[in-house]
N, C-alpha and C positions, 0 to 999 in steps of 0.2 A: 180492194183499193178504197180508201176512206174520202167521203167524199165531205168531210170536214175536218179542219183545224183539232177542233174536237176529240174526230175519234182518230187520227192520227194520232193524238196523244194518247187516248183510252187502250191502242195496240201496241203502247212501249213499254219494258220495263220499269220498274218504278224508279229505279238511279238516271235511266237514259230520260226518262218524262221530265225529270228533277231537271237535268242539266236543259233539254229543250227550253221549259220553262223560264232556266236562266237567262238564257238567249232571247227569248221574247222582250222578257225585263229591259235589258239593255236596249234591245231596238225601240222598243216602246220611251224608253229615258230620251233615246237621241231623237226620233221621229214621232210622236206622241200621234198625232193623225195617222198613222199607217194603220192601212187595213189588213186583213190576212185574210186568206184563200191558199184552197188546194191547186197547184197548177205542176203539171206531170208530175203526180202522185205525190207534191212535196209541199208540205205548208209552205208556202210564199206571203213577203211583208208585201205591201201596196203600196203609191204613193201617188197621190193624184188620180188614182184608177189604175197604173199602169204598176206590172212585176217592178219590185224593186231589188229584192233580196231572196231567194228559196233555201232551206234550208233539209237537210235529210240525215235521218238518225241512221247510222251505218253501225254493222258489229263490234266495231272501236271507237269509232269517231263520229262529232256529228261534221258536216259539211256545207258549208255556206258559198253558196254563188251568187252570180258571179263575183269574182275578184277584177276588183280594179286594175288597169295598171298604176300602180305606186310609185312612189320618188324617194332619193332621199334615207332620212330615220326610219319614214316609217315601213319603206319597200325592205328595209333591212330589220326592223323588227318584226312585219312579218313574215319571213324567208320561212321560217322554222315550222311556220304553219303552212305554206305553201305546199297543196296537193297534187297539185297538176296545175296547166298556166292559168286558169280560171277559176278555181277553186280553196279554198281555206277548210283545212283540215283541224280540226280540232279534236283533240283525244282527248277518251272519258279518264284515261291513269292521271292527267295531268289539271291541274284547277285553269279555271275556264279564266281568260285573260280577257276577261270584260272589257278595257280601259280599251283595250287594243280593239277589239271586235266593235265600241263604238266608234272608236276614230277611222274603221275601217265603214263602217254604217254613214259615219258623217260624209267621207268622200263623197259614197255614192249617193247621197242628196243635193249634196252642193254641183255634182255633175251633172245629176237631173234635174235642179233648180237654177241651176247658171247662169 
């Protein structure tokens, strides 16, 4: 089990490292203070000190929790990524839908900063 950001990344493949990395970018664009930590074995972003977002590279996908409950556009733009009720599935055949994974990042800020 990697007990950093780090070597989580150093035990992925180089395509699956690539797309983590993307995933970073965006949260870092939307939450620019977020911190990252290991927390149950899964890079997690921070915010304020507390879990904000965890992320984990899966054999297809990567996975981003929790998922908000959504409204609206954007509960219906992301149905298709929808993993299970808490979850955001994102698969490596498919280009990473940045636009969306931030507006999905921003929620969960604005819910924690309310």
């Amino acid at each position: 089990m990697a007990a950093t950001v780090e070597a989580y990344l150093a035990g992925l493949p180089d395509d699956v490292r690539a797309r983590v990395e993307e995933v970073r970018r965006v949260v870092h664009e939307v939450v620019p203070d977020a911190g990252e930590t290991i927390s149950y074995a899964m890079p997690t972003f921070t915010l304020d000190g507390l879990p904000l977002l965890h992320l984990a590279a899966w054999k297809q996908h990567l996975g981003l929790y929790p998922l908000p409950a959504l409204d609206g556009e954007l509960a219906a733009r992301v149905e298709p990524y929808r993993g299970s009720k808490d979850a955001m599935k994102l698969p490596y055949s498919k280009p990473l839908p940045g636009e969306l994974v931030a507006q999905v990042v921003a929620v969960l800020v604005e819910r924690r900063r309310g």
